[in-house]
C-alpha positions in Angstrom: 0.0 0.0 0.0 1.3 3.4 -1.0 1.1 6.1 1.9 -0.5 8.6 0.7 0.3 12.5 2.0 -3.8 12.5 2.7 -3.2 9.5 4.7 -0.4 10.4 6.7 -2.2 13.6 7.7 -5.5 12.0 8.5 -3.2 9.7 11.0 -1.8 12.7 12.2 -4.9 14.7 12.4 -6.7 12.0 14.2 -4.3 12.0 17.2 -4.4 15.7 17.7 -8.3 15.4 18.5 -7.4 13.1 21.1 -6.6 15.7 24.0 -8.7 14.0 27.1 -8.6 10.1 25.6 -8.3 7.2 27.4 -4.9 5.3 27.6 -5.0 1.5 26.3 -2.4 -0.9 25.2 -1.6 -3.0 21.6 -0.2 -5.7 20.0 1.1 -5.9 16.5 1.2 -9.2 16.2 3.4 -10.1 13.0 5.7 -13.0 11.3 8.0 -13.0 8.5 7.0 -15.8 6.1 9.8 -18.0 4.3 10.2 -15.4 0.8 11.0 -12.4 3.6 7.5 -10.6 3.4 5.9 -9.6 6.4 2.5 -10.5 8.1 0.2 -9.1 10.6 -2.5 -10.6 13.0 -5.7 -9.3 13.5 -8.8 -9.8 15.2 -12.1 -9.0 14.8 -14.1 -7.0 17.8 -16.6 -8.5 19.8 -19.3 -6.0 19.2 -19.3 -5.1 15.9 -16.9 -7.5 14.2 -14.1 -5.0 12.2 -10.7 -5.8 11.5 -8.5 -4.6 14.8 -5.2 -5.3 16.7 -5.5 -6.7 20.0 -5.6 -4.2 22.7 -7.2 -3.8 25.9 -6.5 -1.5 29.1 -3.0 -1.0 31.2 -2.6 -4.2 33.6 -1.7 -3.0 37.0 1.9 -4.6 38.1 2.4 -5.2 34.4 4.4 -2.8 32.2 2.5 -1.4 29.1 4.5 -4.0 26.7 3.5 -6.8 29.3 0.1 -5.4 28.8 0.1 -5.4 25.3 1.7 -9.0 24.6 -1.5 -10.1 27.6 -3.9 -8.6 25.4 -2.5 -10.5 22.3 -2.7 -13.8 24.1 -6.1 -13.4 25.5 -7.9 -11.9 22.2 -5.6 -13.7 19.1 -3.9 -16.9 21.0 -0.4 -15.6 20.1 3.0 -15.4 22.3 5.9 -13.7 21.5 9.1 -11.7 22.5 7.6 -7.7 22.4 9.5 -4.8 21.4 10.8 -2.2 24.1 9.4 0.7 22.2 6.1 1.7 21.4 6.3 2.0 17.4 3.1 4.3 17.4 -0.3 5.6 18.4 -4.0 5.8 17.1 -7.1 7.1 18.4 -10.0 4.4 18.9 -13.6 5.0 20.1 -14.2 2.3 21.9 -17.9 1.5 22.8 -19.3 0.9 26.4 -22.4 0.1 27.4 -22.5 1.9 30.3 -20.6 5.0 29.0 -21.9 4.7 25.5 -18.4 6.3 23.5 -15.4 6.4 25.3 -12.6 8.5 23.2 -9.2 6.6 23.8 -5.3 6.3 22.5 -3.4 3.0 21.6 0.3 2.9 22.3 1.0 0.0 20.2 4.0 -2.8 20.9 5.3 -5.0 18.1 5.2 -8.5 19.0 6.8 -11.4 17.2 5.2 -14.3 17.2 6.8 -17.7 18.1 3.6 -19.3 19.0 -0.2 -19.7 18.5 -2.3 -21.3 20.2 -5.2 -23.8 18.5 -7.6 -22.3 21.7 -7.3 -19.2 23.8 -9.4 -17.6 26.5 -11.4 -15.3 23.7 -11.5 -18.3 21.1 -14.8 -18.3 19.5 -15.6 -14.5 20.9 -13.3 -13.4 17.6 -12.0 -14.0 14.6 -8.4 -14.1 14.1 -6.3 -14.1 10.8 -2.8 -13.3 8.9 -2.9 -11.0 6.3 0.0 -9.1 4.3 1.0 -5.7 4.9 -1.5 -4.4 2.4 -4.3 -6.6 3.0 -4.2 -5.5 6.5 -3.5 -1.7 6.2 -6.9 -1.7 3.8 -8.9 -3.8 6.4 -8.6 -1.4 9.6 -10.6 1.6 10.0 -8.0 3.9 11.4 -5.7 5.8 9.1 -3.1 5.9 11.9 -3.7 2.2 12.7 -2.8 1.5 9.0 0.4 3.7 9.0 1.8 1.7 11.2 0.6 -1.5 9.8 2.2 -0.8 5.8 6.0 0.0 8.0 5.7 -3.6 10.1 7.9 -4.8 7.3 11.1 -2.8 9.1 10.3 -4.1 12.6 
């Protein structure tokens, strides 16, 4: 996928209306396949079923990586070594019942996968699949999201 300049500033754009947003934690899940080409995990969301990363809220006594490679376990069935650097952010709405829209921000972790599980503790809640860079960037609501997604090939 070519980034386009209206993409990059509707990623960037979509951070700076994010003043107040909760903080959450990610997973970019991905594997390099035997020709050197990259591919990302993601899952589909409980509610209404769209392409997303796993991500859930900080873990207390759990660093934000930890965090993120829990999330990734619990929602996709996948273990991994995580990077030590976030490699982005994106704003995400996500839904509550009780609150209706809550505004939030995803620092996201890279995680590369040395395992995955046939059953996890959200099997059968989501969907879960590998798609190439491309594929995935198109699949994700979030222009900031998909950024990040077409430069997982340099992680």
């Amino acid at each position: 996928m070519k980034l386009t300049g209206a993409l990059r500033k509707a990623a960037g754009a979509a951070l700076r209306g994010s003043k107040g947003a909760r903080l959450q934690v990610g997973a970019l899940p991905y594997r390099r396949k035997a020709d050197g080409s990259t591919e990302v995990l993601l899952v589909t969301t409980r509610g209404t079923g769209q392409w997303m990363i796993p991500k859930g809220w900080p873990m207390r006594g759990k660093s934000a990586r930890e965090a993120a490679a829990q999330e990734a376990w619990e929602e996709a069935g996948v273990r991994g070594t995580t990077g030590k650097r976030e490699i982005g952010r994106f704003r995400h709405d996500k839904s509550d019942w009780l609150r209706g829209s809550v505004p939030c921000v995803i620092a996201v972790y890279p995680l590369a996968v040395t395992q995955e599980a046939e059953l996890w503790p959200e099997h059968g809640q989501r969907s879960r699949g590998w798609f190439s860079l491309d594929d995935a960037s198109a699949r994700v609501r979030s222009p900031a999201l998909a950024v990040m997604i077409a430069g997982a090939g340099t992680l």
